[in-house]
N, C-alpha and C positions, 0 to 999 in steps of 0.2 A: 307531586301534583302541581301541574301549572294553573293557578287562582281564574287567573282571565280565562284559559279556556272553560273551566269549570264553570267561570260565572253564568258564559257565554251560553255553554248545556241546557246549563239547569234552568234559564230561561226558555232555551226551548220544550223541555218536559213539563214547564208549568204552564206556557203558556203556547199551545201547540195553534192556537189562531191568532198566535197576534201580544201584544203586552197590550194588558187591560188595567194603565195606573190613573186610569180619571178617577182619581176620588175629588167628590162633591160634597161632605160631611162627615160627621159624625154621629153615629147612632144611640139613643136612650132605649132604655126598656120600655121606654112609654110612648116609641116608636115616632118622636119625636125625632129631628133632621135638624144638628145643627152647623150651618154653612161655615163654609172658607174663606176668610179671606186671604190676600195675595202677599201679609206680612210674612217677610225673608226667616224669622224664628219659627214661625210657624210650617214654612214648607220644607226648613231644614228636616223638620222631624219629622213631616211628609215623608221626604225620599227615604230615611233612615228605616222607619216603617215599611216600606214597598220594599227594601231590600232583604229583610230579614228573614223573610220565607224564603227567598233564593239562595243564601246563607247558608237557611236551616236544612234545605235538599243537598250542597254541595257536603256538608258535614255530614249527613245522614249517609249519600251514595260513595264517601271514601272512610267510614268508620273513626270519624276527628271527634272529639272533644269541643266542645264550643262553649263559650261563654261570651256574658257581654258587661261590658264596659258601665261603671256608673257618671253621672253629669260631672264634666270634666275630669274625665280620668282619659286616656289614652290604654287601649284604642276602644270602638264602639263594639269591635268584636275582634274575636281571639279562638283560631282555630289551631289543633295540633293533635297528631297522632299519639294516642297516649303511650307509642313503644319509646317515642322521639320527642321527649318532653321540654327537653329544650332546642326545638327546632320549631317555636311558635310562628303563625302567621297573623299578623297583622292587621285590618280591615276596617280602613276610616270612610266615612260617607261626607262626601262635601258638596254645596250645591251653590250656585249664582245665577242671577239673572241679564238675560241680554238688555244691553243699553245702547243706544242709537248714539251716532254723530247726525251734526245737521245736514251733512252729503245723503243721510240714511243708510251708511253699513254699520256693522255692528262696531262698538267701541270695544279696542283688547280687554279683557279679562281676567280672573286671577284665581288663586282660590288659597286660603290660608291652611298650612300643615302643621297648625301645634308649634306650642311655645319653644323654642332654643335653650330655656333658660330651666327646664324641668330634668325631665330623665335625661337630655342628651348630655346635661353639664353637670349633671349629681354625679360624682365621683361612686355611689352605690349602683346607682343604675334603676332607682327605687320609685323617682319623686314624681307623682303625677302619673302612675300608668297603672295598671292590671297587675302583670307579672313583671321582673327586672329584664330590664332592655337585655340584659346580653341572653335571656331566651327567644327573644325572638332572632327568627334568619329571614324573614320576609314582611316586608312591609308594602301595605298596598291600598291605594285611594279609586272609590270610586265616584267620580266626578259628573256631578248633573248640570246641564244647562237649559234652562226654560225661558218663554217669555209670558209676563206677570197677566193673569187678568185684571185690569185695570177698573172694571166695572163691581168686583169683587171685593173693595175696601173691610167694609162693615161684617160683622157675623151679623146671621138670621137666624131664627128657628121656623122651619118650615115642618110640614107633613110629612112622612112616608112618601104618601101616592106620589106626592112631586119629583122624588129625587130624578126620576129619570128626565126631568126636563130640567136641573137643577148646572151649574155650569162646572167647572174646575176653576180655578184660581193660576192657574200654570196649563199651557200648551208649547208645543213645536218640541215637547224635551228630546237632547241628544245627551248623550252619556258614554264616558270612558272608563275603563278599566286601566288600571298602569302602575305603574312600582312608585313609591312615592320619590327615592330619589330621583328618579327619571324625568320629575315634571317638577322638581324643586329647581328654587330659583337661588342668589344670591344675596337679595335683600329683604329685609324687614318688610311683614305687611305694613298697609297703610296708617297713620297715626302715630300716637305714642302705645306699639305697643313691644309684645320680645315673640309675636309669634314671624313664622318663617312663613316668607310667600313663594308662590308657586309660580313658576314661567308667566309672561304676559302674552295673551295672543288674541286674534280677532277668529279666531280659526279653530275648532278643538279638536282636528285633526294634529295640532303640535301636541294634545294631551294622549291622543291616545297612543299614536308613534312612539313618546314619549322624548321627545325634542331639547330636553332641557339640557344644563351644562355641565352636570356631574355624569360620568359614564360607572360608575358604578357606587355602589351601597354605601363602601368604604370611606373614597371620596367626599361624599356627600357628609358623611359623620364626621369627619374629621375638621372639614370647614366649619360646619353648624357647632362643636365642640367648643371651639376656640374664636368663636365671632366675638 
């Protein structure tokens, strides 16, 4: 099974007018509306959510086994043929927002792939994931870019009847599918921290091509091992 084109499908079986991911709240049972704002933790789990039924079709139309990932565990989701048990696939959701230079294009970009310092360097293969790394043989990021609605700070609780006049917190998104080593980079994300970043670019055509400078899996493991 190749994941990208699958993802690619099954978007169009669900969504045969169009991708409908403007969400504008959340619903109570007391059909209460309560708004978005445009905080980055909060739209992570946006995207995370909008993927999951496309996920859950690509698993359903090839007969895979799915599960998902708990908060801070690696990965968010975990598909595999249950003849082929250790031939798991991988499925991280990652999302940033566009940031301007003063000339007005967009400032390069990044997006972080999980700590260095967990399964890749646990001599078990154990610490920090789902299942032990050496079941998986495919690993794969799908990457969101949006830009923030800026008038959307605050949450509200509105009405029902309103939502349709109601805004999203995120437009313009573009999104990639790609193998994670393909778009892994060489150095540390930003800060003090041990996760791995991912290529920098102004472009996410580098993301989806998948541009970056390990040519394959191996490679990519072998560097991150011993950083």
């Amino acid at each position: 099974m190749n994941f990208k084109d699958e993802f690619k499908n099954a978007i169009t079986r669900l969504y045969p007018n169009g991708l409908e991911w403007d969400l504008v709240g959340v619903l109570t049972k007391s059909s209460k509306v309560y708004t978005l704002s445009y905080d980055s933790k909060i739209l992570s789990g946006i995207f995370e959510i909008l993927c999951e039924p496309v996920i859950i079709e690509i698993a359903e139309q090839n007969g895979y086994e799915l599960f998902k990932g708990v908060q801070n565990q690696y990965p968010e989701f975990t598909l595999f043929d249950p003849a082929k048990p250790n031939s798991k696939i991988a499925v991280d959701i990652k999302s940033t927002y566009r940031q301007k230079l003063k000339n007005g294009n967009v400032k390069p970009f990044a997006f972080t792939l999980g700590s260095y310092r967990s399964y890749l360097q646990d001599p078990s293969g154990k610490k920090g994931i789902l299942f032990p790394y050496s079941d998986y043989s495919e690993h794969w990021v799908i990457g969101f870019l949006y830009d923030r609605n800026l008038k959307l700070k605050n949450i509200e609780i509105r009405s029902i009847i309103e939502a349709a006049q109601l805004e999203a917190p995120y437009s313009n998104i573009e999104f990639f599918v790609q193998h994670k080593h393909s778009i892994a980079g060489k150095v540390k994300g930003s800060g003090n921290t041990t996760n791995i970043s991912s290529i920098k670019s102004c472009n996410i055509e580098d993301f989806s091509e998948g541009r970056g400078p390990f040519k394959t899996k191996e490679e990519f493991e072998n560097f991150w091992k011993n950083f």
